[in-house]
C-alpha positions in Angstrom: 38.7 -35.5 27.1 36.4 -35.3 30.0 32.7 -34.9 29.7 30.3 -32.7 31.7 27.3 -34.2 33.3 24.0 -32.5 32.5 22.4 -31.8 36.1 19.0 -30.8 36.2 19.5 -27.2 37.0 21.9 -27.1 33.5 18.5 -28.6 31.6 16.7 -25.4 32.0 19.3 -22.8 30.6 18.2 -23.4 27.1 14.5 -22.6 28.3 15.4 -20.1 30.3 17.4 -17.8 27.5 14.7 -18.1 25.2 11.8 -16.9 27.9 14.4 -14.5 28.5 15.0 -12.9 25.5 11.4 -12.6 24.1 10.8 -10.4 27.2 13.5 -8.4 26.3 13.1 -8.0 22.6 8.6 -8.2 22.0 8.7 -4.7 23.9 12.0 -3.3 21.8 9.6 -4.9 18.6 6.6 -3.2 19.4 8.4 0.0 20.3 9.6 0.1 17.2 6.8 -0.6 15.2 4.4 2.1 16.6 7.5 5.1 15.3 6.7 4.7 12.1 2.6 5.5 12.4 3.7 7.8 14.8 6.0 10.1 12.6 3.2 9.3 9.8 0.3 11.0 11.3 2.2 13.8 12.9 3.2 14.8 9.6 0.0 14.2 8.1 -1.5 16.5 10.6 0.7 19.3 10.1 0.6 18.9 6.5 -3.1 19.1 6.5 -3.2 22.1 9.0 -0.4 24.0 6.3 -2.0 23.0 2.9 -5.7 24.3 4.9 -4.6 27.8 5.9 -2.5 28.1 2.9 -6.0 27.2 0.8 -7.9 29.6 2.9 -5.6 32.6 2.6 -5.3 32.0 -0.9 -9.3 32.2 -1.1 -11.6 35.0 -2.7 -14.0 34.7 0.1 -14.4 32.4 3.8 -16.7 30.0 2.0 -14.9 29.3 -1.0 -11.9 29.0 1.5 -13.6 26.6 3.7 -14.0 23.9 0.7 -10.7 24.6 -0.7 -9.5 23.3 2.3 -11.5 21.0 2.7 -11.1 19.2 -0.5 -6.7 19.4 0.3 -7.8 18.0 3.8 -9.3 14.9 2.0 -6.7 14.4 -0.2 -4.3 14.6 2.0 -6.0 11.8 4.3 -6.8 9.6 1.1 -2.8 9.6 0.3 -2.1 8.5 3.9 -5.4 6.0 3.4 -6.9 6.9 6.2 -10.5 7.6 6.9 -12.5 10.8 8.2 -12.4 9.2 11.9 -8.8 9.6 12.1 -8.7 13.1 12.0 -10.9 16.3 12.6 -10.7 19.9 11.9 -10.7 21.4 15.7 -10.8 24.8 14.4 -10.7 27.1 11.8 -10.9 31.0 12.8 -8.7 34.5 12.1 -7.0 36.2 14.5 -8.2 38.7 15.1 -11.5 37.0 15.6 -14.1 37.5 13.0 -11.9 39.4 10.7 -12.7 37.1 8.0 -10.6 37.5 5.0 -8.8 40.5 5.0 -5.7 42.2 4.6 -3.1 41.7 8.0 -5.4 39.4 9.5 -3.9 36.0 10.6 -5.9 32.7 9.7 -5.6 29.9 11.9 -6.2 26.2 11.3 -6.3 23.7 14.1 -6.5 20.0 13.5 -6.1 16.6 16.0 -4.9 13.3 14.8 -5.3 9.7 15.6 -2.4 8.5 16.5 -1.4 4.8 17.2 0.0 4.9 20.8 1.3 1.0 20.8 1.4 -0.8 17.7 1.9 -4.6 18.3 3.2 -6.4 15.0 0.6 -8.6 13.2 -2.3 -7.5 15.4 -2.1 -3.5 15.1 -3.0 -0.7 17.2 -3.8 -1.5 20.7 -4.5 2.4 21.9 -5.0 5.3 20.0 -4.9 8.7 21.4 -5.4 12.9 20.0 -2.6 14.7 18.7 -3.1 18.4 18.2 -1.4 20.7 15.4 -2.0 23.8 14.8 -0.7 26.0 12.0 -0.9 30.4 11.4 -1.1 31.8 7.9 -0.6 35.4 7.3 -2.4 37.4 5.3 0.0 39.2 3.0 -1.0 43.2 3.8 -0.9 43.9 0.3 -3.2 41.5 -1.5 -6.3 42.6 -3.5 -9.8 41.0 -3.4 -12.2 40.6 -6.3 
């Protein structure tokens, strides 16, 4: 059985594969890692804009409305365990505008999110930008005020 001589060029492989391969797989690592907040505060931002217009259509009057939702918005955040600068209400309105609460009118309840836009493991979030939601609640055409 022969042997190979090691030449200097062969001395480097070993090197060379791990460089190599941590190029390859820290961006495939930190890809992966930012999905997960992703997909979290995309769904926390719809769920807050649903569980707001559902509160405010459900409401006896606009202001009682306003801190129903409100009070669901901060829950919602504390169960994620977030804080107040991670998300904001953009807006809250009917459509038509200034129709308050009434019968037919459509109430509409905007919100934007933090969202992580590269997550590195171990560090955390590197860039952060605004995601939008927005979600429409009807107001059923036969529902009776006090």
């Amino acid at each position: 059985m022969r042997r190979k001589i090691l030449t200097p060029e062969h001395a480097f492989a070993a090197a060379e594969w791990v460089v190599a391969l941590g190029l390859i797989m820290l961006p495939m690592v930190m890809m992966v890692g930012s999905i997960a907040p992703w997909l979290a505060r995309q769904t926390m931002g719809r769920e807050i804009s649903q569980e707001a217009a559902r509160s405010l259509v459900l409401a006896d009057d606009w202001q009682s409305g306003r801190v129903a939702a409100q009070q669901v918005a901060d829950a919602i955040v504390a169960n994620y365990g977030l804080s107040d600068e991670d998300w904001d209400f953009v807006a809250i309105r009917t459509e038509p505008e200034g129709a308050t609460l009434t019968r037919g009118a459509d109430v509409v309840v905007e919100i934007r999110v933090r969202v992580p836009a590269l997550t590195i493991p171990g560090i955390g979030s590197v860039v952060e930008v605004w995601w939008h939601t927005r979600h429409v609640e009807h107001i059923d055409d036969f529902r009776s005020f006090p």
